[in-house]
DOMINU-486047 format. One record per atom (N, C-alpha, C, O): x, y, z. Coordinates in pm, whole numbers, padded with zeros to 5 digits, always signed. Example, Ala and Ser with C-alpha at 12.3 -4.5 7.8 and 13.67 -1.06 7.14 Angstrom:
+01319-00569+00780 +01230-00450+00780 +01320-00330+00780 +01424-00332+00846 +01285-00225+00708 +01367-00106+00714 +01290+00003+00787 +01341+00114+00804 
This chain:
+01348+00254-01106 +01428+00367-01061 +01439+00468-01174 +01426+00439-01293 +01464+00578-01132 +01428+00671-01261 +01575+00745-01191 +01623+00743-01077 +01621+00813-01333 +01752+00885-01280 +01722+01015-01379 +01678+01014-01494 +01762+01128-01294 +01690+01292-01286 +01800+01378-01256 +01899+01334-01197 +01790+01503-01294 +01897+01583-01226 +01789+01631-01090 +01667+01639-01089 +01875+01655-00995 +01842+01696-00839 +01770+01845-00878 +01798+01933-00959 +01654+01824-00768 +01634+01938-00750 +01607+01959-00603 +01594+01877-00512 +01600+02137-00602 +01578+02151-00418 +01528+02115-00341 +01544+02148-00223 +01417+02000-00402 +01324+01940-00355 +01369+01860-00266 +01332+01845-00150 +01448+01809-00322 +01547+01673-00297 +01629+01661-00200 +01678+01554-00165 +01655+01799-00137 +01746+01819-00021 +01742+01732+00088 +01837+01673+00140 +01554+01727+00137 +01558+01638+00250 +01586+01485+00242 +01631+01410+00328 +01559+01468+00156 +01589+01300+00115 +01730+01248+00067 +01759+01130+00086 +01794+01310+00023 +01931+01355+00000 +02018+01418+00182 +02139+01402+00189 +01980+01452+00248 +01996+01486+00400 +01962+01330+00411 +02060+01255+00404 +01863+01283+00425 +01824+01159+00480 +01948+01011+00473 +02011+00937+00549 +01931+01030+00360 +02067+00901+00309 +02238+00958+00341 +02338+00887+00353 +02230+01109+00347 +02410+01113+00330 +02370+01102+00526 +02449+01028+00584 +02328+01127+00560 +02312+01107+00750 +02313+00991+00799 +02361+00961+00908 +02246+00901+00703 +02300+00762+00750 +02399+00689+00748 +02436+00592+00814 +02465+00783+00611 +02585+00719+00619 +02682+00800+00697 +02787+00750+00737 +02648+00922+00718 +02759+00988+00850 +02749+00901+00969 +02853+00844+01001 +02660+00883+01028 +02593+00864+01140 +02618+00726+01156 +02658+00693+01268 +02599+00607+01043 +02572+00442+01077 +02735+00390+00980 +02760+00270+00967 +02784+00448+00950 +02932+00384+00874 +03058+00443+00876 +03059+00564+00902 +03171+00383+00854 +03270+00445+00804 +03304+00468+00690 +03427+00478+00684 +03235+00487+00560 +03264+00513+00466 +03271+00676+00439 +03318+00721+00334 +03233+00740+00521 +03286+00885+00506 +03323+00918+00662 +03272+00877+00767 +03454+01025+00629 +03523+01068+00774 +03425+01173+00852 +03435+01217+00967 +03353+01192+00776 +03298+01316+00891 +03201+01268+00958 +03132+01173+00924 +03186+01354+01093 +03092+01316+01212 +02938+01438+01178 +02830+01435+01238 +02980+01534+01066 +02869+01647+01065 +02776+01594+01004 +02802+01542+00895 +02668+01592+01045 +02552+01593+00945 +02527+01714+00870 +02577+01826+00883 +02431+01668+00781 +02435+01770+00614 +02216+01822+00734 +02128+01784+00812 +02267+01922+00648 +02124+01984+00651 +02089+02065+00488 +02161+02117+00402 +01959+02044+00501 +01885+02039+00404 +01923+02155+00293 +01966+02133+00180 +01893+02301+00360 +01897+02412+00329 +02076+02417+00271 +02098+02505+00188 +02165+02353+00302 +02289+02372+00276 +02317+02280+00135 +02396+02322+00051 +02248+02154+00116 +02231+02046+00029 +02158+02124-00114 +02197+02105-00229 +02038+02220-00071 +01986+02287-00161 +02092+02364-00251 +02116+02369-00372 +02138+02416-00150 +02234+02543-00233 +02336+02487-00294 +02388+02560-00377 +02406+02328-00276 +02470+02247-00328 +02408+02218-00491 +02466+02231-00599 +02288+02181-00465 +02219+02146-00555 +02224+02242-00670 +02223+02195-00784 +02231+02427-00643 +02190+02496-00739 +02312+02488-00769 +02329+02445-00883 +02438+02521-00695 +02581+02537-00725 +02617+02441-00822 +02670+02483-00925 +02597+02321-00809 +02708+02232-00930 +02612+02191-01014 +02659+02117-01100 +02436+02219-01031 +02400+02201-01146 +02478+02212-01314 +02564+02287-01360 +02412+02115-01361 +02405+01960-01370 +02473+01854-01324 +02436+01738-01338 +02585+01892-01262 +02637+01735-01180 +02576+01763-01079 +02607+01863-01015 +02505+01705-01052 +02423+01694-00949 +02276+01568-00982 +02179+01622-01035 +02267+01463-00962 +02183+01375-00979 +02106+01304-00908 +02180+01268-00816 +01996+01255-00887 +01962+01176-00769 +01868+01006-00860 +01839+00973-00975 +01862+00977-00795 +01803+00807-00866 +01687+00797-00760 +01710+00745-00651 +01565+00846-00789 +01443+00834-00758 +01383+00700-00791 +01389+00650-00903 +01307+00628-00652 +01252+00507-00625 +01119+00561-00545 +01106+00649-00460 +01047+00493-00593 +00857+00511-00512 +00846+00647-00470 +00790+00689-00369 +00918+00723-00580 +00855+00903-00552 +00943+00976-00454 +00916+01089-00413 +01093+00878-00406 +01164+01008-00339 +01326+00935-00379 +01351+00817-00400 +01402+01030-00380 +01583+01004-00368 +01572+00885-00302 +01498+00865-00206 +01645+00807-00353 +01731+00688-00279 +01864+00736-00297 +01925+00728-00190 +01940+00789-00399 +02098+00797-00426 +02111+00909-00478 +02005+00946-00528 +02203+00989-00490 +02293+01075-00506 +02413+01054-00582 +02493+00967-00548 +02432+01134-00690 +02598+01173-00712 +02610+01324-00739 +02519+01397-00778 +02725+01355-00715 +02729+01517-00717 +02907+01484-00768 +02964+01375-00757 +02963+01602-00818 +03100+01588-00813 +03146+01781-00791 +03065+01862-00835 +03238+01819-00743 +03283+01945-00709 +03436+01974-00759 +03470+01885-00838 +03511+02045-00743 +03648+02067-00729 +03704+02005-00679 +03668+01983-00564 +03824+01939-00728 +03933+01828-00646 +04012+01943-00563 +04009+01939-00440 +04061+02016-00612 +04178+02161-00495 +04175+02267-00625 +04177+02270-00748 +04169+02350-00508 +04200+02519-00601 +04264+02530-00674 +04351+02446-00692 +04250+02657-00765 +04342+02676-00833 +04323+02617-01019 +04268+02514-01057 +04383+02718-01096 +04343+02675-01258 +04417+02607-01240 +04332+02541-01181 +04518+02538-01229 +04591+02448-01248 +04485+02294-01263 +04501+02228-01366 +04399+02252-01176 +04360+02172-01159 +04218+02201-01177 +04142+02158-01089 +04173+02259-01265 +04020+02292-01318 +03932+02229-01397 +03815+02260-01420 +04017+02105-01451 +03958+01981-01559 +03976+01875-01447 +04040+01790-01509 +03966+01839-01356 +04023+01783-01217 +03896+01793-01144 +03841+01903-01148 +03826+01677-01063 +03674+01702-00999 +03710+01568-00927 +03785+01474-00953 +03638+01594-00840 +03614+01501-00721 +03452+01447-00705 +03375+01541-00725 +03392+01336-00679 +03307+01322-00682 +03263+01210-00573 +03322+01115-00521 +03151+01253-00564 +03051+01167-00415 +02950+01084-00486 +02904+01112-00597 +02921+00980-00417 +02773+00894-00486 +02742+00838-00350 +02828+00853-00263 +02661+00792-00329 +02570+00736-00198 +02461+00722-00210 +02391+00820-00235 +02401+00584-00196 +02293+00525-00207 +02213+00488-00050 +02281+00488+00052 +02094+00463-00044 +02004+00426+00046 +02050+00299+00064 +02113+00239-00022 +02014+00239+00204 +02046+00099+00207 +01901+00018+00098 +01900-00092+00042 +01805+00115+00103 +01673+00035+00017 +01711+00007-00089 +01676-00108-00112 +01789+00066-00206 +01856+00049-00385 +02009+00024-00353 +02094+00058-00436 +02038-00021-00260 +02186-00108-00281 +02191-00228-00346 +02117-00320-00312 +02273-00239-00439 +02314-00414-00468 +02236-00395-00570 +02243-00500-00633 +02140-00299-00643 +02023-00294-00772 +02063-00206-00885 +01973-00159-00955 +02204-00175-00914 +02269-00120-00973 +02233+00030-01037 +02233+00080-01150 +02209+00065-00929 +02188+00197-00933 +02306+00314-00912 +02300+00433-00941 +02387+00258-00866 +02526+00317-00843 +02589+00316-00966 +02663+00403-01012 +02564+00243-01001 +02667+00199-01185 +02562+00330-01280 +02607+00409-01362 +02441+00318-01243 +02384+00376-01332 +02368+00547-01280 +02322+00633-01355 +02391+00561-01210 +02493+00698-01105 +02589+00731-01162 +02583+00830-01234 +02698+00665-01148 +02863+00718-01204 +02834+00675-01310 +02898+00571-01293 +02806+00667-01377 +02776+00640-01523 +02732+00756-01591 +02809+00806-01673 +02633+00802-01573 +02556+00946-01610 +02656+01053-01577 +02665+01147-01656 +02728+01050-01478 +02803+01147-01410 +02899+01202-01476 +02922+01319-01510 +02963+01084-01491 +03112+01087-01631 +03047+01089-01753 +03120+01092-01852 +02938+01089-01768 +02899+01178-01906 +02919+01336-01898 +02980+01398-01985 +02868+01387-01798 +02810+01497-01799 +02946+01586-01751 +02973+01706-01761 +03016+01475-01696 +03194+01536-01683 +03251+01613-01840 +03274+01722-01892 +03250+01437-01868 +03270+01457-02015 +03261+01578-02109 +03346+01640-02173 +03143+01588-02097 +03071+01692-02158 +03105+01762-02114 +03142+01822-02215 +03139+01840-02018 +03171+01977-01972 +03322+01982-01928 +03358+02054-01835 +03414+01897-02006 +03537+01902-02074 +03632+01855-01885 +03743+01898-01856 +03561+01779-01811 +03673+01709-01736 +03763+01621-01795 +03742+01553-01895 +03879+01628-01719 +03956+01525-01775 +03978+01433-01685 +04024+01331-01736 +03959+01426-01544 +03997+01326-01484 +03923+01334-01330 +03952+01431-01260 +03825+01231-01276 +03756+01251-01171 +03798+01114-01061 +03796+00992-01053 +03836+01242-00983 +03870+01110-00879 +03797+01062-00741 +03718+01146-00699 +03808+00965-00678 +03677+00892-00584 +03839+00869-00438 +03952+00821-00422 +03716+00953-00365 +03799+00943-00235 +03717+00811-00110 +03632+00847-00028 +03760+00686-00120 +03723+00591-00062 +03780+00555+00071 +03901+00564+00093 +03697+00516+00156 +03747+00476+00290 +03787+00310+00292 +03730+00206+00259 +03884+00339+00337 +03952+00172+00357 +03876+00063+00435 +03913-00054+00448 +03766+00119+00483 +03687+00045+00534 +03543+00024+00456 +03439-00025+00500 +03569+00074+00334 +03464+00026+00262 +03512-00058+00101 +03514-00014-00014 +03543-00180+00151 +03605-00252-00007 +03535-00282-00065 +03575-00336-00168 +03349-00266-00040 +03282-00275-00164 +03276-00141-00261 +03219-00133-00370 +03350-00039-00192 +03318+00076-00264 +03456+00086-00393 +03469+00129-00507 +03527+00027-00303 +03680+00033-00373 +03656-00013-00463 +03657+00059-00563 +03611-00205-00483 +03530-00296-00583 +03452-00185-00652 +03479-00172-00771 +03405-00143-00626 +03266-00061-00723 +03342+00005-00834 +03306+00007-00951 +03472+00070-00777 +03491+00226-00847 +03643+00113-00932 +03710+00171-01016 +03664+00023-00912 +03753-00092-00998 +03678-00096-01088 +03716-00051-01196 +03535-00156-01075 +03464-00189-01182 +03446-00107-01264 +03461-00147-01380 +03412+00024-01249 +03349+00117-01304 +03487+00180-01372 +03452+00272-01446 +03628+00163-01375 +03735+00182-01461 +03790+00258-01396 +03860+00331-01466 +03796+00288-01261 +03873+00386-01138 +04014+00303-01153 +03998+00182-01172 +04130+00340-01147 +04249+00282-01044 +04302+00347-00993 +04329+00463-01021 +04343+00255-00864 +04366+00306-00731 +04524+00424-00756 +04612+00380-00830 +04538+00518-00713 +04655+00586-00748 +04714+00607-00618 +04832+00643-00608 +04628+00583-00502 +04789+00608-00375 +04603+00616-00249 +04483+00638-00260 +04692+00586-00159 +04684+00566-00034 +04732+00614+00113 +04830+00583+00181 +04650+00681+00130 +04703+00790+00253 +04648+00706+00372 +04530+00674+00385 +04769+00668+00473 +04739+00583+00575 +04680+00633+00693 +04739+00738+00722 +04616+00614+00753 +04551+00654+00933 +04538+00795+00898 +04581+00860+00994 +04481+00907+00763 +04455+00991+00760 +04284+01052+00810 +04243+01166+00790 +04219+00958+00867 +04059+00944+00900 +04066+00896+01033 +04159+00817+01054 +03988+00925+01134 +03978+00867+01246 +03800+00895+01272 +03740+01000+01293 +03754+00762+01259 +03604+00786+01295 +03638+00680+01401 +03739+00611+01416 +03492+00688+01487 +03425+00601+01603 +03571+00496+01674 +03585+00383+01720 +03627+00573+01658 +03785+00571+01736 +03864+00438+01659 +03922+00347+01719 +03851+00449+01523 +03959+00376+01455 +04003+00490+01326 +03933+00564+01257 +04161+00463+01328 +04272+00524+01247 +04187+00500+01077 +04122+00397+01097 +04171+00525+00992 +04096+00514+00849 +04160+00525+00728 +04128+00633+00678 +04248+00454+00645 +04313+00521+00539 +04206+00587+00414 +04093+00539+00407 +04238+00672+00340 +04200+00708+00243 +04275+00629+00099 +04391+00607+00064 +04134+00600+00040 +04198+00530-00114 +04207+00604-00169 +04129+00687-00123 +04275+00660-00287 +04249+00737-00403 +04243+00676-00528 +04346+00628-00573 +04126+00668-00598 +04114+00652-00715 +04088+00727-00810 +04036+00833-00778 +04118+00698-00988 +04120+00814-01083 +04116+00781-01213 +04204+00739-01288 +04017+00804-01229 +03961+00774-01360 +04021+00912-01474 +04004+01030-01441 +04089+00875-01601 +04078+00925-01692 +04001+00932-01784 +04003+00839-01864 +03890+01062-01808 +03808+01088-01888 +03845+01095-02054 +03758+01123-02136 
């Protein structure tokens, strides 16, 4: 696995994996699928956070991180996404994802990035434990996918 910053290239394969997970899980609330051309412009926008973990010549995973809420108040403050292919799950490619990520936070003077997890995904919760996240609060039945109520985890790493 090779880990790269994203490029526009990357959109469709990057479309490919965040759609499966719209589409086949509850680990994210939304029902929209991502299209390509919108992923691109993602891509130019938060360069360098923006990463993908290339396997046999295309994206398997993603991390990107954006603005947690408006406003200078909260401008060292970022929110961040990672999502892997079901093909590089369990091959620690995720570790080696948020890993790079919170460097590059680092570096560009975040102080604190937090991971918005679905209660229906406790390997993700596990993941972002491991990786030095703790959980800071819990918003109950704030998600409703494929007709079940969903809490949101919040976790938060200090940089």
């Amino acid at each position: 696995m090779i880990l790269r910053q994203a490029r526009a290239g990357d959109a469709p394969d990057i479309a490919r994996i965040a759609n499966h997970v719209i589409a086949e899980t509850l680990v994210t609330f939304t029902t929209i699928l991502r299209r390509p051309g919108d992923i691109a412009t993602d891509i130019a926008t938060r360069a360098p956070a923006y990463l993908v973990l290339e396997a046999e010549g295309r994206a398997e995973g993603f991390a990107t991180y954006g603005p947690f809420r408006g406003g200078p108040g909260y401008v060292a403050t970022v929110e961040h996404s990672i999502q892997l292919s079901p093909a590089i799950q369990g091959r620690g490619g995720g570790r080696l994802l948020l890993s790079a990520l919170i460097d590059i936070a680092r570096e560009r003077g975040v102080h604190v990035m937090i991971g918005g997890v679905s209660s229906a995904n406790p390997g993700g919760i596990a993941f972002h434990r491991a990786m030095g996240f703790d959980e800071t609060g819990r918003l109950r039945e704030v998600g409703r996918k494929q007709g079940q109520w969903l809490d949101l985890v919040l976790m938060q790493k200090l940089l």
